[in-house]
C-alpha positions as CSV (number, residue, x, y, z in Angstrom):
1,X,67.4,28.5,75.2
2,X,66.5,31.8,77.0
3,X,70.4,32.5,77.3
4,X,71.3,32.1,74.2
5,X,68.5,34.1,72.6
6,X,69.6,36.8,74.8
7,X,73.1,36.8,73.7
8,X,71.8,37.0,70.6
9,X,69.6,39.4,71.2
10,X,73.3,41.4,72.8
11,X,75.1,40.5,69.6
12,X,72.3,42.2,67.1
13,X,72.5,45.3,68.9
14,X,76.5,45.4,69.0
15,X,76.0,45.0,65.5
16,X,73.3,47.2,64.8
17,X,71.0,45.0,63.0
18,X,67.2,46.4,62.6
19,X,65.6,46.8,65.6
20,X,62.6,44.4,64.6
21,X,65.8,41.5,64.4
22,X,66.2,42.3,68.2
23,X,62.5,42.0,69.0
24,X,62.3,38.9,67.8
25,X,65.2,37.4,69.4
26,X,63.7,38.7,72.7
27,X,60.8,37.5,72.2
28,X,62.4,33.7,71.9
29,X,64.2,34.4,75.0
30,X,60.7,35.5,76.5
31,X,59.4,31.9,75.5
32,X,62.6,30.1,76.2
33,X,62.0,31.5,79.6
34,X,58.5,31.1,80.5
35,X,59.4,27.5,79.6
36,X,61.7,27.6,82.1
37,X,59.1,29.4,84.7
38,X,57.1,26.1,84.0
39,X,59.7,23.7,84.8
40,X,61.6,25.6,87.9
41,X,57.1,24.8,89.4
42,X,56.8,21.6,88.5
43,X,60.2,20.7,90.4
44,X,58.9,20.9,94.1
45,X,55.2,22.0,93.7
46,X,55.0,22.5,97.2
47,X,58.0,24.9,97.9
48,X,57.2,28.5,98.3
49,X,60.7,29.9,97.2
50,X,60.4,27.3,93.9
51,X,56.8,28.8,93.4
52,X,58.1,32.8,94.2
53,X,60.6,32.1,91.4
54,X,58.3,30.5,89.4
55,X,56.5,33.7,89.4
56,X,59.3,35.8,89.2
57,X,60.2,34.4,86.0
58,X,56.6,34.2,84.2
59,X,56.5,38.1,84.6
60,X,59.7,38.4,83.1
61,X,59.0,36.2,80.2
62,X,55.6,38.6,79.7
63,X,57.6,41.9,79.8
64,X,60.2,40.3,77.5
65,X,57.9,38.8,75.4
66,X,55.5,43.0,75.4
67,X,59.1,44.7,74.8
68,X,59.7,42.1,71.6
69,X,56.5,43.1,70.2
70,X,57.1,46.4,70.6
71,X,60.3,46.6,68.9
72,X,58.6,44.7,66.0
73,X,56.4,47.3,65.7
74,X,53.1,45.1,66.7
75,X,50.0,47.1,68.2
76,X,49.5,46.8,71.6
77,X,45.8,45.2,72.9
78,X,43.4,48.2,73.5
79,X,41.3,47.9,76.9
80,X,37.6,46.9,76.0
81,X,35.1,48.5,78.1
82,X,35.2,50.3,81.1
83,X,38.0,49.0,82.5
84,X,39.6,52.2,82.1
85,X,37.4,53.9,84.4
86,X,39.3,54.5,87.5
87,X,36.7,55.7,90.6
């Protein structure tokens, strides 16, 4: 579950463990909770509040999910061609 990976997640760090330990414990709760982004939809599809939490959640299963990998020490995706033009 997205709670309890992020109490575990807490308890590595109280304990000190390696920081790639942490990161992947974060990124179970980024899952866990993505899952849970899914579900919260699918209750009442047309509901705009069910749908703006929906959202909510998604984006903070991705930024859980980026943070894990960063911890572990994984590259981040480089942008592929000119999309890094601003004008």
């Amino acid at each position: 579950s997205a709670s309890g990976s992020l109490e575990e997640a807490g308890a590595a760090i109280m304990r000190r463990e390696a920081v790639d330990v942490v990161g992947g414990l974060l990124m179970d709760c980024g899952e866990a909770l993505g899952a849970l982004a899914i579900a919260v939809e699918g209750l009442d599809p047309e509901s705009e509040e069910g749908k703006l939490s929906s959202q909510r959640m998604g984006y903070s299963s991705q930024q859980m999910i980026l943070a894990g990998k960063e911890l572990r020490g994984e590259k981040k995706e480089k942008a592929v061609g000119k999309s890094w033009i601003k004008g």
